[in-house]
C-alpha positions as CSV (number, residue, x, y, z in Angstrom):
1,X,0.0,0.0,0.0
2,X,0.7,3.8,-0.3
3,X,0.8,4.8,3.2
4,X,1.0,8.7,4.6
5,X,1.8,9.0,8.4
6,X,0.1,11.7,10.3
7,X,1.9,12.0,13.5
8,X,4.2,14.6,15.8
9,X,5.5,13.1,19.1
10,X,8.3,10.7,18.8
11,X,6.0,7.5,19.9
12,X,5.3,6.9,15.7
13,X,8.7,6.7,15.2
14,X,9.0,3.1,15.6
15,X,5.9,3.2,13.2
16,X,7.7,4.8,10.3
17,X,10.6,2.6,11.0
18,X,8.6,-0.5,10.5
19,X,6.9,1.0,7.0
20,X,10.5,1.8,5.5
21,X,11.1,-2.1,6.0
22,X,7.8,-3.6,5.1
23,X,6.5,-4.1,1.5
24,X,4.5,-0.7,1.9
25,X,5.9,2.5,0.6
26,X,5.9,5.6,2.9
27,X,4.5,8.4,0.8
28,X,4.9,11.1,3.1
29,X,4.6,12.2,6.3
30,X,2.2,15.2,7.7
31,X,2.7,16.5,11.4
32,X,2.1,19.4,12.8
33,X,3.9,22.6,12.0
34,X,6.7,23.8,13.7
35,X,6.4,25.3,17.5
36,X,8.1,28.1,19.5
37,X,9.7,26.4,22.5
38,X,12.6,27.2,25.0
39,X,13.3,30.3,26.4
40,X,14.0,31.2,23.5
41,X,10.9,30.6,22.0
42,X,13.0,29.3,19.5
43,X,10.9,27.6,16.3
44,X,11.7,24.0,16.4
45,X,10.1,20.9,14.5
46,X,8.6,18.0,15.8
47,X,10.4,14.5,16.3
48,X,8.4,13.2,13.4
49,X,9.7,16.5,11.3
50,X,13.2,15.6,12.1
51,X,13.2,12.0,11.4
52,X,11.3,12.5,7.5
53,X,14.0,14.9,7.0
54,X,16.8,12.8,8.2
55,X,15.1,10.1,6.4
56,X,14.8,11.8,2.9
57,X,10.6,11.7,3.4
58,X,8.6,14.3,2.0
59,X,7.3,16.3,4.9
60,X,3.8,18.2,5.4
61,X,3.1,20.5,7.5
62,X,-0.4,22.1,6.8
63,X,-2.1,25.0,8.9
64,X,-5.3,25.6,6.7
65,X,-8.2,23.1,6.1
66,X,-7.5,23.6,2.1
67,X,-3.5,22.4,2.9
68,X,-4.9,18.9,5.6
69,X,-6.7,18.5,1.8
70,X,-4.3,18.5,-0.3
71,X,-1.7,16.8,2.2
72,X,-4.0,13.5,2.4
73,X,-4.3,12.8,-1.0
74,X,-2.5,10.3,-3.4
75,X,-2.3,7.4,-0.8
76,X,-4.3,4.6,0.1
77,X,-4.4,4.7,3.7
78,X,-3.3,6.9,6.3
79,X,-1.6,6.0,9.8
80,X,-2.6,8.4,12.7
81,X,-0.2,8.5,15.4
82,X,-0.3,11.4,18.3
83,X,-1.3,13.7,15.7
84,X,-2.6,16.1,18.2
85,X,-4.8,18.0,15.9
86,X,-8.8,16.8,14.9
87,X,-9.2,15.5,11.8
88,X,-12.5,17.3,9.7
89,X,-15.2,14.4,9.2
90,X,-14.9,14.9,5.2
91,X,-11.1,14.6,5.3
92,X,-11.6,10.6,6.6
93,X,-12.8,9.4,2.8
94,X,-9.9,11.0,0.8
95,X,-7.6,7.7,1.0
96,X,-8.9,4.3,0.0
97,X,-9.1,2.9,2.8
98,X,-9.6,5.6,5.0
99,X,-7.8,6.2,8.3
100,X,-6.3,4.0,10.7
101,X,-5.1,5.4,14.6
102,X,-2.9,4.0,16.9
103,X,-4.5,4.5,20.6
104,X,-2.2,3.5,23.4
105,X,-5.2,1.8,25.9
106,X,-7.9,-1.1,25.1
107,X,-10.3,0.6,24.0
108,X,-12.9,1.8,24.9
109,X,-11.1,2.2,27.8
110,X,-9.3,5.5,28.1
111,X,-10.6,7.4,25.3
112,X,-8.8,10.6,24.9
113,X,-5.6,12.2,24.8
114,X,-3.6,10.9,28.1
115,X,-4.6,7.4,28.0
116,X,-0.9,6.4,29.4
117,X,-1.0,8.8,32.3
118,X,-4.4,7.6,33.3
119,X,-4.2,4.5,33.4
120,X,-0.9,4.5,35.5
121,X,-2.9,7.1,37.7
122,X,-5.3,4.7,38.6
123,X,-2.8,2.0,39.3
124,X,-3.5,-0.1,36.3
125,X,-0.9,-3.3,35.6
126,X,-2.5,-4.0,31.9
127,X,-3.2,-1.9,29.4
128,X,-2.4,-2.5,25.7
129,X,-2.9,-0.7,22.4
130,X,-5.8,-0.7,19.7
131,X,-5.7,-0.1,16.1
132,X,-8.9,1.3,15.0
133,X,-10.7,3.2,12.0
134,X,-11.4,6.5,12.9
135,X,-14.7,8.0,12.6
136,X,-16.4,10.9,13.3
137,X,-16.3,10.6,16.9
138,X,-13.5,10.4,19.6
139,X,-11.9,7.2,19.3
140,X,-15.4,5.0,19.0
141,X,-14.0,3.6,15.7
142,X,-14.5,0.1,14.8
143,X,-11.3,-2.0,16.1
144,X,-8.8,-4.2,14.0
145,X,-6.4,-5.1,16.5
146,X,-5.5,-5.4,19.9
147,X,-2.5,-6.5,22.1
148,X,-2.3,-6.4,25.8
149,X,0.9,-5.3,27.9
150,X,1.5,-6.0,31.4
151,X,2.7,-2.9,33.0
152,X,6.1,-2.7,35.2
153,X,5.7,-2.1,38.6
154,X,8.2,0.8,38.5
155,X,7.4,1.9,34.6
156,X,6.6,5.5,34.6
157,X,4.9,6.8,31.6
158,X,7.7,7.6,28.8
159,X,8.7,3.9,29.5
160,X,4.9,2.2,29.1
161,X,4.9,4.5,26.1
162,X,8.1,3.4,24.7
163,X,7.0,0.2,24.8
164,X,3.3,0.5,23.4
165,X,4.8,2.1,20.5
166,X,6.9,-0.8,19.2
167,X,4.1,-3.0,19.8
168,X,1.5,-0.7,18.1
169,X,4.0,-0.3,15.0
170,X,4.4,-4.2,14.5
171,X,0.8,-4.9,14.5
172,X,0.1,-2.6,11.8
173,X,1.6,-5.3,9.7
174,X,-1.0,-7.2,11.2
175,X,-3.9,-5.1,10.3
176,X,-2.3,-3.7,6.7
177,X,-2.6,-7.4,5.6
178,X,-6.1,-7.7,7.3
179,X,-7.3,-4.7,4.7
180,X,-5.7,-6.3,1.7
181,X,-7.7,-9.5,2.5
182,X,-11.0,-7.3,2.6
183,X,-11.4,-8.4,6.3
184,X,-13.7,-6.2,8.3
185,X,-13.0,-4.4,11.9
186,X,-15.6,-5.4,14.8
187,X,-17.3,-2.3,16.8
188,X,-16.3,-1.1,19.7
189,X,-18.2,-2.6,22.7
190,X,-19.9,0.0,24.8
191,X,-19.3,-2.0,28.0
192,X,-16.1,-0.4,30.2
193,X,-16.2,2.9,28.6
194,X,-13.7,5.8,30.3
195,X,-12.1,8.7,29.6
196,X,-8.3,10.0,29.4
197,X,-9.1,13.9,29.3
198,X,-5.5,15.9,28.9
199,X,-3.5,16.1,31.7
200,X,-3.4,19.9,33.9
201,X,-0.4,21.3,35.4
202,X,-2.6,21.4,38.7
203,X,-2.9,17.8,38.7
204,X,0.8,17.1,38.6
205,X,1.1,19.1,42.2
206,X,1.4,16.4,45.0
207,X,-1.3,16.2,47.7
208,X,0.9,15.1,50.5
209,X,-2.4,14.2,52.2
210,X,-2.7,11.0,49.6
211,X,-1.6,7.5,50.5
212,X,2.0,6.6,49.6
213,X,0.8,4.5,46.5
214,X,-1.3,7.2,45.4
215,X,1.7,9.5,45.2
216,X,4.2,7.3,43.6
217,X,1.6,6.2,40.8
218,X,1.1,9.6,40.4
219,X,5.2,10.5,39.9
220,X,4.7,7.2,37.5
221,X,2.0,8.6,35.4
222,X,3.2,12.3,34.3
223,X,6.9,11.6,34.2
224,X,8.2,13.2,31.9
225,X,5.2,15.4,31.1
226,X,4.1,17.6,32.7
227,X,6.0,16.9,35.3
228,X,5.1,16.3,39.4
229,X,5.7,19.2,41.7
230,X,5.6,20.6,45.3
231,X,6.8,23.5,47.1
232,X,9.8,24.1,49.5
233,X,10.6,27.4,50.7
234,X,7.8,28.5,48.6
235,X,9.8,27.2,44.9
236,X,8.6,24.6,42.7
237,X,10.7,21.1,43.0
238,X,9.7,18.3,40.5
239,X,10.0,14.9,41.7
240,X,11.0,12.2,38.8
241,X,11.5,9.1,40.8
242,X,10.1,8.2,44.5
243,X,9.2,4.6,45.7
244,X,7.3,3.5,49.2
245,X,9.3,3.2,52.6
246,X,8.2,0.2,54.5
247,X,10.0,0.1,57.5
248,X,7.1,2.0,59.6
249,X,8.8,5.2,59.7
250,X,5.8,7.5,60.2
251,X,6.2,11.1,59.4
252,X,2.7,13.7,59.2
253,X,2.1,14.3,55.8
254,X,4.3,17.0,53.5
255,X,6.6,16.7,56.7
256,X,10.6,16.0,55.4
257,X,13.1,13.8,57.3
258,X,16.4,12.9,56.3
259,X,18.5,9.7,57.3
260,X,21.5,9.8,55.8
261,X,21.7,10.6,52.4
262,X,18.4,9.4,51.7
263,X,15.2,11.9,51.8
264,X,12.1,10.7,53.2
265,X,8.0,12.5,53.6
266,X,5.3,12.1,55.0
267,X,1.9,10.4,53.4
268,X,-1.5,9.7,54.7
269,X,0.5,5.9,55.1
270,X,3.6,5.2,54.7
271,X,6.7,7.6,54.1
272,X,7.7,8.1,50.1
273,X,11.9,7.7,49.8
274,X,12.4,10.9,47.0
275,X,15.1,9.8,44.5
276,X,15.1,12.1,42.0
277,X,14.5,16.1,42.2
278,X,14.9,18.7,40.1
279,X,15.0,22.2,41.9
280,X,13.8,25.3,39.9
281,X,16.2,26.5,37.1
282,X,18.3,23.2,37.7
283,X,18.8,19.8,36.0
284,X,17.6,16.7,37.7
285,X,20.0,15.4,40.6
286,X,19.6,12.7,43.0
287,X,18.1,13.5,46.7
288,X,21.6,12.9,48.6
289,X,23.0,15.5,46.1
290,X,19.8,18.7,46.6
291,X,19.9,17.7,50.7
292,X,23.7,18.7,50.9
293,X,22.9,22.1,48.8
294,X,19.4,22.9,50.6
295,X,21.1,22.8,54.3
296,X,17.2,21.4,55.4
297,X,16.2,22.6,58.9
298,X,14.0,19.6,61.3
299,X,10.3,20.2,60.7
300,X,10.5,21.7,57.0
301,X,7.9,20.3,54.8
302,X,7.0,20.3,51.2
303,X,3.4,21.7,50.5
């Protein structure tokens, strides 16, 4: 088949790699265009940019409804991978075989945009990815393929992710040969339905108030993005690893103790052991490191 790749974060990657080694030929790819970020603001293009470019692929990057028109035609099917822009109803007939989307949950479970970070939120250990048709709805598509993935204890989202994206890219092999056969995808069952609504920078602040699981699965879930915080001293800290402390030590919740070199607060249960921190305007650094720079008085607390 002809195949066009609509996709911007780095998780199709593994997609495209896959195509430029199957029978298929990778037309082009069309992501989103470029975005101001840094400091800087300065204008850089996505992952998916970089990678057609390295890879010699012609690259789309349309703004207007007229230009998403013109950038879906001439192929027979188009992959949709972390797009992150809607796709018009009368766009979906322009390629033979319409549009295929690679959702990172078993649908219908998690439908949305952070179905990763949600599902590690609520403490899941499976989850799994779906290849469906898209329709004019949000992910409610009829489905092609499925495949199940038990989730790491410790696997925080960036590494579930990593991992959903081979498997997602491999099974398009899978459902590419299921089209050429003229085999149809089932509906989605409306049993189990939920939700993955984006992620806010207010639910990445900790609640020191939560049960020690509750906190850790949520350092899990929105590392790297956006990112879990509290306040010391009144400055944001992000905290990129933590685990459970189960020798009893009780602290009051928010309330910081140090034994050591290690870095211990206080939950609703047990204490959370902080392993990785990264202060404001710094780079990550382990706890032993920021508690011999932050000279920690007994009874501080993060909040």
């Amino acid at each position: 088949m002809i195949v066009a790749v609509a996709a911007t974060a780095d998780v199709a990657i593994p997609t495209l790699e896959w195509i430029t080694k199957s029978k298929h030929q990778l037309f082009r790819v069309i992501t989103t265009p470029d975005s101001k970020t840094g400091r800087g603001k300065v204008s850089t293009a996505s992952p998916v940019a970089l990678w057609a470019d390295h890879h010699n692929v012609e690259v789309l990057k349309p703004k207007s409804h007229k230009e998403m028109n013109d950038a879906f035609q001439d192929v027979d099917i188009v992959l949709a991978i972390a797009y992150g822009r809607i796709l018009p109803d009368d766009l979906l007939h322009i390629p033979k075989h319409g549009f295929l989307n690679l959702h990172f949950s078993l649908l219908p479970a998690y439908r949305g945009a952070a179905p990763v970070q949600r599902s590690i939120l609520n403490g899941d250990v499976v989850t799994g990815i779906t290849i469906f048709r898209i329709d004019e709805n949000l992910d409610t598509g009829p489905i092609y393929v499925q495949k199940v993935f038990n989730v790491s204890e410790n696997a925080n989202c960036q590494q579930v992710l990593d991992d959903l994206s081979i498997i997602g890219a491999h099974a398009f092999e899978e459902v590419l040969q299921m089209i050429e056969e003229g085999k149809d995808p089932f509906p989605q069952s409306e049993i189990g339905v939920s939700f993955a609504p984006k992620v806010r920078k207010e639910e990445a602040k900790i609640d020191w108030h939560m049960p020690a699981k509750k906190i850790i699965d949520l350092v899990r879930a929105f590392n790297p993005n956006p990112g879990v915080w509290t306040l010391h001293r009144g400055s944001i800290l992000k905290i990129t690893g933590a685990a459970e402390e189960f020798t009893g030590q009780k602290l009051e919740p928010g309330v910081i103790r140090t034994a050591g070199k290690r870095l211990f607060i206080g939950t609703a249960s047990n204490s959370v052991e902080i392993l990785k921190i990264v202060p404001a305007g710094k780079k990550e650094m382990n706890a032993a490191d920021w508690i011999n720079g932050s000279r920690l008085i007994e009874g501080e607390i993060f909040e």
